[in-house]
C-alpha positions in Angstrom: 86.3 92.2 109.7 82.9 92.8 108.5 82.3 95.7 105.8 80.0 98.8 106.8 77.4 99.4 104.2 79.3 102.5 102.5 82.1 100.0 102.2 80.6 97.4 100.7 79.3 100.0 97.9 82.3 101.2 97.3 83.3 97.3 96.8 81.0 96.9 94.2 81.7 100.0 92.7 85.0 99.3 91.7 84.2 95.8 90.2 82.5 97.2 87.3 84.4 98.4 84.3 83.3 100.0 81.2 82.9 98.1 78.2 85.9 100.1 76.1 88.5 98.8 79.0 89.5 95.9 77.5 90.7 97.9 74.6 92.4 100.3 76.4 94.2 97.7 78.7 95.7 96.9 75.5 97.0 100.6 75.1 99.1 100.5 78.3 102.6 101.5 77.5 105.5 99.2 79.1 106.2 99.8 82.4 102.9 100.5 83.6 100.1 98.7 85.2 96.7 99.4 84.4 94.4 100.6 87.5 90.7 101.6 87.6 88.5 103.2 84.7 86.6 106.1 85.6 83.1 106.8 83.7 83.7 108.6 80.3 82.8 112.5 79.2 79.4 113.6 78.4 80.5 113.3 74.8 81.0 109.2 75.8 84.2 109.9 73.4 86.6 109.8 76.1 87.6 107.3 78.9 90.2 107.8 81.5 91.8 104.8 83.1 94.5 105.0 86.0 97.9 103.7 85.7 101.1 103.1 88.1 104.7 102.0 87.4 104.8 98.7 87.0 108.0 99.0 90.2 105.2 100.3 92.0 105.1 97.4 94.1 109.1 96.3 94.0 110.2 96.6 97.4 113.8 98.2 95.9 111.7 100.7 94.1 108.0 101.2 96.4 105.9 103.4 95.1 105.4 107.2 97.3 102.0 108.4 97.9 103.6 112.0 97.3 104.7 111.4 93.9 103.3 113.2 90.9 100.9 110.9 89.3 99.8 109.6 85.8 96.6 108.3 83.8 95.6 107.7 80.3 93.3 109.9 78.4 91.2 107.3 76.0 89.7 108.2 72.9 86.8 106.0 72.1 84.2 104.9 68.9 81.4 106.6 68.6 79.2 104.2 70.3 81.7 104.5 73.6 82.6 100.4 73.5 86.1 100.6 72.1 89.6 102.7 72.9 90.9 103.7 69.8 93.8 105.5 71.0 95.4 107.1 73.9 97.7 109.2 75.6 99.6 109.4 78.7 99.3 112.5 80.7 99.6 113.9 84.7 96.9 113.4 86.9 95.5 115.5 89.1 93.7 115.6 92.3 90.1 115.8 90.7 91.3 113.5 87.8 89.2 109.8 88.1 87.2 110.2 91.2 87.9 106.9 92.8 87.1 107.3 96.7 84.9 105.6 98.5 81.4 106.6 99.4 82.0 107.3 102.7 84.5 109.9 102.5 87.5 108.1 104.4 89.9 109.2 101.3 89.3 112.3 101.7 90.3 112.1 105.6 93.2 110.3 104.3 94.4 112.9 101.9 94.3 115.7 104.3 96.6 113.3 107.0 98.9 113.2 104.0 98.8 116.3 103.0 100.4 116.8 106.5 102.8 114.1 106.6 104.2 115.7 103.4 104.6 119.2 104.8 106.2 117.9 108.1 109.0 115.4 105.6 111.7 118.5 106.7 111.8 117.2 110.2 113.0 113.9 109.0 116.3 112.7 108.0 117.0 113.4 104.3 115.8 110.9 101.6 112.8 109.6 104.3 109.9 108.9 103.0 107.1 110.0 105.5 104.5 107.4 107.1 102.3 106.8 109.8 101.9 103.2 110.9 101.3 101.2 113.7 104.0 98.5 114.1 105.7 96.0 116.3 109.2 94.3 116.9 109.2 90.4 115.8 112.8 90.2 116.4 112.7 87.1 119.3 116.6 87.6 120.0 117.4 87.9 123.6 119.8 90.9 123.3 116.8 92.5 121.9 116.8 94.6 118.3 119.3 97.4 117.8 118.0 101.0 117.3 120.4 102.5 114.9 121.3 106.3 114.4 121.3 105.7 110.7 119.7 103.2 108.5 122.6 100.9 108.3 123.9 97.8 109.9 127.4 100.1 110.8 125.7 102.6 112.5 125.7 103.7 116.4 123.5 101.4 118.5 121.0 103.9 120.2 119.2 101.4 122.3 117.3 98.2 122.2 113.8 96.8 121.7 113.2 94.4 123.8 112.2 90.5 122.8 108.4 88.9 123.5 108.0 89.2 127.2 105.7 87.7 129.5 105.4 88.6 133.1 107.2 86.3 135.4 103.9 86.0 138.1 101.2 85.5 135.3 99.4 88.7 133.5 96.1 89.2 131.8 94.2 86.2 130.5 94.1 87.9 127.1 98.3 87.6 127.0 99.8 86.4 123.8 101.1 82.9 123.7 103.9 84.1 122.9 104.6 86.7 125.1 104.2 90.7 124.6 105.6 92.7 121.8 107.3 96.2 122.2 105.0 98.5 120.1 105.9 101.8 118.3 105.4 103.9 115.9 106.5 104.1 111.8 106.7 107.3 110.8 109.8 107.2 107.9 111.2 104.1 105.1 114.7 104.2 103.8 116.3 101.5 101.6 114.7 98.9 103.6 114.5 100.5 107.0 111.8 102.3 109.4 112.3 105.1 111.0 110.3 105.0 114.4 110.0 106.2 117.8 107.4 106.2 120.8 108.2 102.5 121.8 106.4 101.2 124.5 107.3 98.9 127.6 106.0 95.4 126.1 103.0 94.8 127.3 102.4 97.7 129.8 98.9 99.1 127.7 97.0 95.9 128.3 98.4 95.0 132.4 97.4 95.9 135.2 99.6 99.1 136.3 99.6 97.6 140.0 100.4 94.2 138.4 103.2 95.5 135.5 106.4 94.7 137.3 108.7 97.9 137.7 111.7 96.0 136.7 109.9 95.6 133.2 112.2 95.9 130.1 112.0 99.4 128.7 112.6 99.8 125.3 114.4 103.0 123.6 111.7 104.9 123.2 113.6 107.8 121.1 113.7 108.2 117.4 115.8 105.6 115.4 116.1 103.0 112.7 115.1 99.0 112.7 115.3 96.7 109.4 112.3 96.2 108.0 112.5 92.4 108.1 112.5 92.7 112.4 108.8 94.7 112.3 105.4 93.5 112.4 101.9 94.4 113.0 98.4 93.7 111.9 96.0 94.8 109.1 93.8 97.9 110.5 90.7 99.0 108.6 91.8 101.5 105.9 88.6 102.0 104.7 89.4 100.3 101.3 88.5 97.2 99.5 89.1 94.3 101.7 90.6 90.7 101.1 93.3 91.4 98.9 96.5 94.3 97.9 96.7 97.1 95.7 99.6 97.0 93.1 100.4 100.9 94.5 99.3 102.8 97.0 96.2 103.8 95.8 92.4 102.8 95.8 92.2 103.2 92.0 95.7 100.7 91.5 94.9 96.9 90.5 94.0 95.3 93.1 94.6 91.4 93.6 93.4 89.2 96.0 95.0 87.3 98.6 93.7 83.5 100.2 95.3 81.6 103.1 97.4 78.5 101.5 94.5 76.4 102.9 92.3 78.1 100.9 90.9 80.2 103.5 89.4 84.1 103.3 92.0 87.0 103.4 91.6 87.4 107.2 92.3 91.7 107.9 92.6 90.7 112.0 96.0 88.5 110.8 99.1 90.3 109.7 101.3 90.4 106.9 104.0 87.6 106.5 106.6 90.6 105.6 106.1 95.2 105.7 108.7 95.5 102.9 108.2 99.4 102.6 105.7 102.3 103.8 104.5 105.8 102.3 102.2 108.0 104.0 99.4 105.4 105.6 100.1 102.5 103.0 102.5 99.7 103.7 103.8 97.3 100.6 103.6 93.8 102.1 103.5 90.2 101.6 101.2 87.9 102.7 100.9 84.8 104.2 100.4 83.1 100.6 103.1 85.2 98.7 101.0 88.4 97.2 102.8 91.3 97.1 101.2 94.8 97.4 99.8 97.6 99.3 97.5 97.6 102.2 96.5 101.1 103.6 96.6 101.3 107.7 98.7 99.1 110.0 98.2 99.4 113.9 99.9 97.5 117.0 97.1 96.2 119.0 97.8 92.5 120.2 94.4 92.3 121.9 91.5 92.9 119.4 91.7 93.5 115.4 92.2 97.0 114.7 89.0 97.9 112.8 
């Protein structure tokens, strides 16, 4: 997926750190993981740095988008090279600027913002998210939509297994068949909340083509483990080839290659979607990185920039 120009800026951006961050990476209180540094005060006295919990990325423990968030206030020498002290202390909105040039944070926040105000019309203890997502479970029987996320509860209905159409489909069909697509929109204790599935297949056939005996999915709201879903890397508009340690653009970021020693490829999918929050997902990739990638989408034709 190639960058766009703003991107790329923002890219570069965030590889340069101040010369007082070393110090101050030094300062970071256990249990925290040092982030971006944002440019000091006028005075060139004070540095700010982000942090995030160092469970941020612990699939028992995920990180929310919603949460209240932290940073370190740095106090610096005189000549603005060296953190002399600092001090922990709640972040917030306007607190280290660390979008990207072409405003796509912004739009992000405000889709939050409203994932966070709608959390009511979940179940209780959901954390809100909005991601696209397929099922990878190749069972027959197809995967069980559960009232509650919990192996013991009530079967709603069934997602059904790769499918490919009996008298040939598109030339573009998966190999291995179509996937039943639908949308995240809740994580609990290692389960998604979703709803809207889709016949597998049906958006990319031919409607006179799609047989009507087709498998149909449960389209209603339920649960799925998290180890049945899939789905590919979208463009979230934030530095590519690599994962964020939390779910934010200013968290550490660490990058991912292919065991072959080839480039992070963003039109690939994870290995594993552990958790989600808002329009992050924590996964794992194909060569065992853990960490947060913002935007996951369903399309099994092209990549989902």
């Amino acid at each position: 997926m190639a960058l766009s120009a703003t991107t790329a800026s923002a890219q570069q951006a965030s590889e340069a750190e101040p010369a007082w961050r070393a110090s101050a990476v030094a300062l970071v209180p256990a249990g925290y993981v040092a982030g971006t540094s944002s440019s000091t005060d006028a005075t060139r006295t004070t540095g700010y740095l982000a942090v995030y919990a160092a469970s941020a990325d612990d699939p028992k423990t995920p990180a929310s988008v919603f949460a209240p968030r932290q940073m370190m206030v740095v106090t610096l020498s005189k000549d603005g090279t060296r953190a002399l002290s600092a001090e922990l202390k709640p972040r917030g909105p306007s607190d280290i600027a660390a979008g990207n040039a072409d405003g796509a944070d912004n739009d992000f926040a405000a889709r939050q913002a409203e994932l966070d105000a709608n959390r009511n019309a979940l179940p209780a203890g959901t954390e809100p998210c909005d991601l696209g997502a397929w099922s990878e479970d190749k069972d027959l029987a197809g995967l069980n939509v559960r009232a509650e996320p919990s192996v013991k509860a009530r079967v709603l209905g069934k997602l059904p297994p790769p499918y490919h159409l009996k008298m040939g489909g598109a030339e573009n069909t998966p190999e291995g068949g179509w996937l039943t697509e639908f949308r995240i929109i809740g994580f609990k204790d290692g389960w998604f909340l979703i709803e809207g599935a889709m016949p597998p297949g049906k958006t990319y056939e031919d409607d006179k083509r799609y047989p009507r005996n087709a498998p149909k999915p449960y389209a209603g709201r339920g649960w799925v483990a998290a180890n049945k879903v899939g789905a590919s890397y979208a463009n979230g508009y934030t530095r590519m080839g690599g994962l964020f340690q939390a779910p934010f653009v200013d968290a550490k970021w660490t990058p991912a290659l292919r065991k072959l020693g080839g480039e992070f490829d963003t039109d690939d999918g994870p290995k594993r979607i552990l958790a989600c929050s808002g329009h992050w997902a924590l996964v794992e990739s194909h060569d065992g990185v853990r960490g947060w990638w913002r935007s996951l989408c369903s399309n099994q034709v092209t990549n989902c920039s």
